[in-house]
C-alpha positions in Angstrom: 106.3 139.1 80.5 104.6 137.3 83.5 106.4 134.3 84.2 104.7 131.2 86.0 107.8 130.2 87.7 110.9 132.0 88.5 113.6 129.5 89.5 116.3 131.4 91.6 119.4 128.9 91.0 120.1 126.2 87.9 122.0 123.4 90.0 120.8 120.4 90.0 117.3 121.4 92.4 116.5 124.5 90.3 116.7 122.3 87.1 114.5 119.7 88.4 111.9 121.8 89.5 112.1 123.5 86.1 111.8 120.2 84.5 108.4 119.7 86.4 107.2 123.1 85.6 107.4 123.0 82.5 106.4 119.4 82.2 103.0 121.3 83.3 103.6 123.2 80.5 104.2 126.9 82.7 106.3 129.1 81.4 109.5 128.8 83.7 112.5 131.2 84.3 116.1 130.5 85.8 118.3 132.5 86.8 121.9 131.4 88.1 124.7 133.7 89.8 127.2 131.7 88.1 126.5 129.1 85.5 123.6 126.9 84.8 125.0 123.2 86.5 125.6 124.3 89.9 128.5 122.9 91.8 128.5 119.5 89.6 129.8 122.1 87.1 131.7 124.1 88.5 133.2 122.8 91.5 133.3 119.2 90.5 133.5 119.0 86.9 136.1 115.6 86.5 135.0 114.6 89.9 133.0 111.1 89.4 129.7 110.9 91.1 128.7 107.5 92.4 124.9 108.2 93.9 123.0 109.1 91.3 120.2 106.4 89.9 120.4 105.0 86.7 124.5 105.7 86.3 127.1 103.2 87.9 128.7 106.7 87.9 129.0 109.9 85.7 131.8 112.6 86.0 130.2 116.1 87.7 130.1 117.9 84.4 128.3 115.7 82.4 125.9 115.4 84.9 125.5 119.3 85.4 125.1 119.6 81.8 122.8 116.3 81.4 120.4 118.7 83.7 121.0 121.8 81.5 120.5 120.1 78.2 117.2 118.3 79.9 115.2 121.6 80.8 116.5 123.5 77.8 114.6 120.5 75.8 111.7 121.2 78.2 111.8 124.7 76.8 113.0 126.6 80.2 114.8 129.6 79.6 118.6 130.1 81.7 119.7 133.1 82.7 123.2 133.0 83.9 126.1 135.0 85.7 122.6 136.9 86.8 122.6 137.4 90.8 119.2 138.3 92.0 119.1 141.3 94.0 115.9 141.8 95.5 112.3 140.1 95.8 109.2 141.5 96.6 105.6 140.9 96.5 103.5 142.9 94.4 100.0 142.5 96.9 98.2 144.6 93.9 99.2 143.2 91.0 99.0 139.5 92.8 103.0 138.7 91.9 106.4 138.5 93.3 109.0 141.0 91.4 112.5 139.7 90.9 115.1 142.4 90.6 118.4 140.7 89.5 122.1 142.8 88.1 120.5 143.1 84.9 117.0 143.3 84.5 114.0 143.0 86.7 111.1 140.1 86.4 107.7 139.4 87.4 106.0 135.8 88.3 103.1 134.3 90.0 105.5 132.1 91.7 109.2 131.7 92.8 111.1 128.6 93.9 114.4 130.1 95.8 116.8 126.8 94.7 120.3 128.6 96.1 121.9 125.1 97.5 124.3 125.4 100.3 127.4 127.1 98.1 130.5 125.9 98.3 131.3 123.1 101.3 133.3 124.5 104.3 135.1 122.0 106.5 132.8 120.9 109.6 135.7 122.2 111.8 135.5 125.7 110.4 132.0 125.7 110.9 132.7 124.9 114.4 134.9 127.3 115.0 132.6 130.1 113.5 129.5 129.2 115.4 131.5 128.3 119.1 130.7 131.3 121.7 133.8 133.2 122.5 
């Protein structure tokens, strides 16, 4: 299968976009290292989360899964604990191929949705990027 849109990463980004896809009815892929959520999910999950419209606040994991249960409705298909490997364009065949841990893909498009991973404190970032 040709997919329209392959979605590398289902946080919160990668879900959104695949809720626009397929709002335009195109036939949308995700596929997710870990699980489908990102961070709100997995990093955060009792954490409450105070900044996102329309909720005075809403724990991380039912937020995470609010986005999963949103673009499974939609009819986007999740792929998780799937860490892409490799993409490349196919110039002849006019698509990018998708080469993951367990299967490769092809798609006329391909939204890389990664986030930032896991925060790091701003002073080990310092110290990682000072000259010696």
């Amino acid at each position: 299968m040709i997919w329209d849109t392959l979605i590398i990463g289902a946080g919160p980004a990668g879900l959104s976009a695949a809720l626009f896809t397929r709002m335009r009815r195109m036939s949308t892929l995700l596929l997710d290292t870990a699980v489908a959520g990102g961070q709100l999910a997995s990093l955060y999950p009792k954490k409450p989360v105070h900044d996102y419209p329309s909720y005075t606040y809403v724990m991380g994991e039912d937020l995470g899964k609010n986005f999963v249960d949103q673009a499974n409705h939609m009819g986007a298909e999740i792929h998780e604990r799937e860490h892409v490997t490799m993409i490349r364009r196919d110039d002849d065949q006019n698509l990018i191929r998708v080469t993951s841990t367990k299967e490769e893909y092809e798609a006329r498009t391909v939204i890389v949705a990664t986030g930032g991973g896991a925060a790091r404190s701003s002073r080990r970032c310092r110290s990682r990027t000072s000259p010696t």
